[in-house]
N, C-alpha and C positions, 0 to 999 in steps of 0.2 A: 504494500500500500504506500503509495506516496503521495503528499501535500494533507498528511491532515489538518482537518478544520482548526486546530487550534496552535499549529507552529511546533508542536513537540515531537520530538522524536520517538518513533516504534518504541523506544524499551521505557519512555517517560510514561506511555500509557496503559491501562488497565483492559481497556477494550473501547476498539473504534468499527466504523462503517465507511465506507465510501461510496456512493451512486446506491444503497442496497433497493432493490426492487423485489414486489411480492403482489400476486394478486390470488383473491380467491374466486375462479370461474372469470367471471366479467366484472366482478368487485374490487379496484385496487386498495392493495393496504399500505405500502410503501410504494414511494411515489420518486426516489431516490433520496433519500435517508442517508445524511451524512452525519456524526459524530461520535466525540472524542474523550473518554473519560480519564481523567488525570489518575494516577496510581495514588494510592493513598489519602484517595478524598471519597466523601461521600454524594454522590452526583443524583440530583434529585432530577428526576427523568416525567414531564409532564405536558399532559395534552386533555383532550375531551374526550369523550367518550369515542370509540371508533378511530379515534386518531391515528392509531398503527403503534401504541406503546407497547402492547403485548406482543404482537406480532414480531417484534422489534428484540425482545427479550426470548421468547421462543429460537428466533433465527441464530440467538448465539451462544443457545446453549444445544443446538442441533434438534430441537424440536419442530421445526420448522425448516426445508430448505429453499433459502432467497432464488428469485426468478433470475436474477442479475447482480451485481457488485461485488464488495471484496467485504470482508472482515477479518479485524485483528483481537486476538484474546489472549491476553499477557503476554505482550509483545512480540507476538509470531503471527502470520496469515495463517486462517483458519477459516476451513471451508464446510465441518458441521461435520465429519468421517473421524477427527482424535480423537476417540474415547479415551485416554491417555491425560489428554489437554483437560476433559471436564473435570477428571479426580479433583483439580486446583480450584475447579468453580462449585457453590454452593449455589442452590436457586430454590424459592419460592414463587412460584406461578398461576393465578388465579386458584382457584380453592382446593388445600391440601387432601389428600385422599388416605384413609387410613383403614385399617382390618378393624372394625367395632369391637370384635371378639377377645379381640388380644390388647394386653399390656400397653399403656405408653412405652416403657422400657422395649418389650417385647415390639413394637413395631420397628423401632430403633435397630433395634437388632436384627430384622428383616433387610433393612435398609442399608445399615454397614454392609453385610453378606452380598448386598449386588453390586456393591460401589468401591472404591478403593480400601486397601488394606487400612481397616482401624482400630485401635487396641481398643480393648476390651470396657475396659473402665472409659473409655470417651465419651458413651451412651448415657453414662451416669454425670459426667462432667458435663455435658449440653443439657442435660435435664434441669442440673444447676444451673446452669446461666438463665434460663426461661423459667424459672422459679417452677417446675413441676418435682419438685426431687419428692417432694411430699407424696403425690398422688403419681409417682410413678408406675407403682404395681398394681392401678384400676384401670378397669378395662377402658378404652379412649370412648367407648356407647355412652360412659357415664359422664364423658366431659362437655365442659362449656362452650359455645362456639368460640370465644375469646381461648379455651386453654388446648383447642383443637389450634389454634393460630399459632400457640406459641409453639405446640412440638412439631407443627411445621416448620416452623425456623430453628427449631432444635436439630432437624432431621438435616435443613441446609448447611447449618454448621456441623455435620458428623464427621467430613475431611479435611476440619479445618483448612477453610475454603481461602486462596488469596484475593478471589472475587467472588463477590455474594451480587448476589439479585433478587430483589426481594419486589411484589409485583399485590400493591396494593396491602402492604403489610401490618397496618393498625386494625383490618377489618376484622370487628368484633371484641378489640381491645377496649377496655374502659379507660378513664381517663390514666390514672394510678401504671395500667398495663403499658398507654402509648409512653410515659415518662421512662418508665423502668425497659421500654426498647431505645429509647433516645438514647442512654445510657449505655446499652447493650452496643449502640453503632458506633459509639463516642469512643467507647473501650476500643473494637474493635480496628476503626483507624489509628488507634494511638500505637497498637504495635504493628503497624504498616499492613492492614487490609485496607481492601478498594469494597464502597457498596455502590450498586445502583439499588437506588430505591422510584418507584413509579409509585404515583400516590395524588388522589382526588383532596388531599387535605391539605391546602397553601402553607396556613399559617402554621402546621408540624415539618412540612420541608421545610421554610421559610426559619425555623430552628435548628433543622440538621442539618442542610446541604452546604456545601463551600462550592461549590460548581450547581448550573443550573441547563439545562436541554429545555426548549420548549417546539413540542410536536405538533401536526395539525397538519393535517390529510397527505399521512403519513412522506412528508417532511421535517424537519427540523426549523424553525425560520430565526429563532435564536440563541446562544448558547453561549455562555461564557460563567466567570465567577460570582456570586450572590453579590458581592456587594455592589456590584454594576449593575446588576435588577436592582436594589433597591435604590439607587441616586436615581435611575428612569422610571423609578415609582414615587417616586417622593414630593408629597403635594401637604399645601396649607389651605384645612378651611378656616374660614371667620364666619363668624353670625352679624350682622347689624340689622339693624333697627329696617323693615320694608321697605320704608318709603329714603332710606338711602342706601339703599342696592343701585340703583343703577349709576350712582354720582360714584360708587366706592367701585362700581369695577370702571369705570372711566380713571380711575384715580388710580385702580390698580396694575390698568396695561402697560402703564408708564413704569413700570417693575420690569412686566414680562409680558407679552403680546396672548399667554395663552393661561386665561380667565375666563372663568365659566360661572355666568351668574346662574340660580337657586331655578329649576326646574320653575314652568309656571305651574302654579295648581297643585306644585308636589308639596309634597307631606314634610321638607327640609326645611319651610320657615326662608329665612333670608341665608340661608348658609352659602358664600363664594367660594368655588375650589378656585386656587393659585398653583400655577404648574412651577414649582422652586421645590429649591430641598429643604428640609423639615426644619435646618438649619437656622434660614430664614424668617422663621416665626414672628420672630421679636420686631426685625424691619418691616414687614409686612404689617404690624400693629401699628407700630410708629409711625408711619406713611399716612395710614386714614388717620388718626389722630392728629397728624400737622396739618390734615387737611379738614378739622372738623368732625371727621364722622369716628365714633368709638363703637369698638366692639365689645359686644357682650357674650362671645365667646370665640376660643380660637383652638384647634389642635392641626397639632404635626404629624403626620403618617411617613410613615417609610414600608409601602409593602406590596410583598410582592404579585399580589392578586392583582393590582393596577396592571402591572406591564403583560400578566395573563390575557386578561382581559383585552386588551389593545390589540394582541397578536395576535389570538386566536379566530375561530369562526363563530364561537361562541358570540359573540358583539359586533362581530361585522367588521368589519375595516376599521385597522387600525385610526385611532382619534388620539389621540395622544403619545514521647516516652516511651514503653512497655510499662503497664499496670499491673500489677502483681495476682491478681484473682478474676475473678468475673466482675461485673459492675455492680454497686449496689441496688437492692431493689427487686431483681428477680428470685428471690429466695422467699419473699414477703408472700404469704400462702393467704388464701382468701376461704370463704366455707366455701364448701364442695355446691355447686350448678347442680 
């Protein structure tokens, strides 16, 4: 593969695409799908429903083979035939499948047996990390959809994976649950793993990722580090008084050309968005204040739903160390579902 999307070199990355093409029948899913995940980050992987994210997650870990392009998975081209190459990758993939009959432990142990050589005691050490060590020896018919979620990513981690994929991985976690994986991913980059994670929840990537992909009919159209989504998400409202709305965004363009006065008829009251960084706040106040009009309310956003929203099809055209154990948290046992 050469020129990827992001300037770095085959062995700086975790796994990339170049041109990837896929369709199902007369349905395209990928549309030439390029990118690039940094090694040792967690790259929050996101689009709308249909977008080609799964599809996209299937084609590399050879569940799916692409119509056309290239792909790289831990620094080599890879064409969906190393079964070698997956020992190293871990995945979670839309909803995990399990034996009801049998053990958590016991599935685990199914699981090892098809997949790369893993000692014995590793089935008990992921159990710990996803806080099931407790309810390991019940049958998985008795668990919860949230503790069905976790020994699926128990299951992903059983080769201690250098790249995990995890594909919509809070579904069915309670709030307590999605904290103590934030933790679990936290850990897991700090002693040099890569995650992709794919996920309908903004503001929980918008916590985890250091790198961001955003997809839509199955493309790519943006992708770079989180903090760059958040300076292009970054807007101030104000509230004034109705009847100076329209003098205060007169007063505000002379800031920045892209102000957007209060919906008419909507339910927002006088609230002005101002396209600035959250930074701004304070000058944005000061400005209608030297100009007479005072606000009686102001906040600063910085997020990354904004620059979602913009991209997507969803709204139409764009308009604007090593740590010594497991993380804390997943050991914390709940009553039994």
């Amino acid at each position: 593969m050469t020129g990827t999307p992001i300037g770095v070199p085959p062995e700086g990355l975790a796994a990339a695409t170049s041109g990837l093409f896929k369709r199902y029948g007369s349905q395209p899913a990928l549309q030439g799908l390029d990118m690039a995940v940094p090694r040792g980050s967690v790259y929050g992987f996101l689009g709308p429903n249909g977008s080609g994210k799964t599809t996209t997650l299937r084609c590399l870990v050879g569940l799916v083979r692409p119509d056309a392009g290239q792909m790289l998975v831990l620094g080599q081209p890879y064409s969906g035939h190393d079964r070698q190459r997956l020992f190293r990758v871990g995945s979670l993939i839309e909803q995990p499948a399990f034996y009801p009959y049998l053990s958590g432990r016991d599935n685990l142990r199914v699981f090892a047996v098809a997949g790369a050589a893993t000692p014995r005691h590793r089935v008990d050490q992921v159990l710990d990390f996803v806080g099931l060590g407790g309810r390991a020896r019940d049958k998985v018919k008795t668990y919860s959809l949230g503790m069905k979620q976790r020994l699926g990513i128990a299951a992903a981690l059983l080769s201690d994976p250098e790249l995990l994929l995890l594909d919509e991985p809070a579904n069915g976690l309670d709030p307590a649950g999605i904290v103590a994986m934030r933790e679990l991913l936290r850990y897991l980059t700090s002693i040099g793993k890569t995650v992709i994670i794919s996920s309908h929840i903004l503001p929980e990537v918008q916590h985890l990722a250091d790198h961001i992909g955003i997809v839509d009919r199955g493309r790519v159209v943006r992708e770079g580090p989180l903090d760059q989504f958040l300076r292009e998400g970054a807007l101030v409202r104000v509230l004034v008084d109705p009847q100076d709305v329209m003098r205060a965004v007169s007063v505000l363009t002379t800031l920045t050309r892209d102000v957007a006065p209060p919906p008419v008829g909507g339910p927002g009251g006088g609230w002005i968005t101002v396209r600035v960084g959250a930074e701004r706040a304070s000058e944005v106040n000061r400005l209608l204040a030297q100009n007479g009009i005072y606000a009686s309310g102001i906040e600063a956003i910085n997020d990354l739903e904004q620059v979602f929203l913009a991209l997507t099809s969803s709204s139409g055209p764009a308009t604007l160390g090593a740590v010594a154990g497991p993380p804390p948290g997943w050991a914390v046992q709940g009553p039994p579902s």
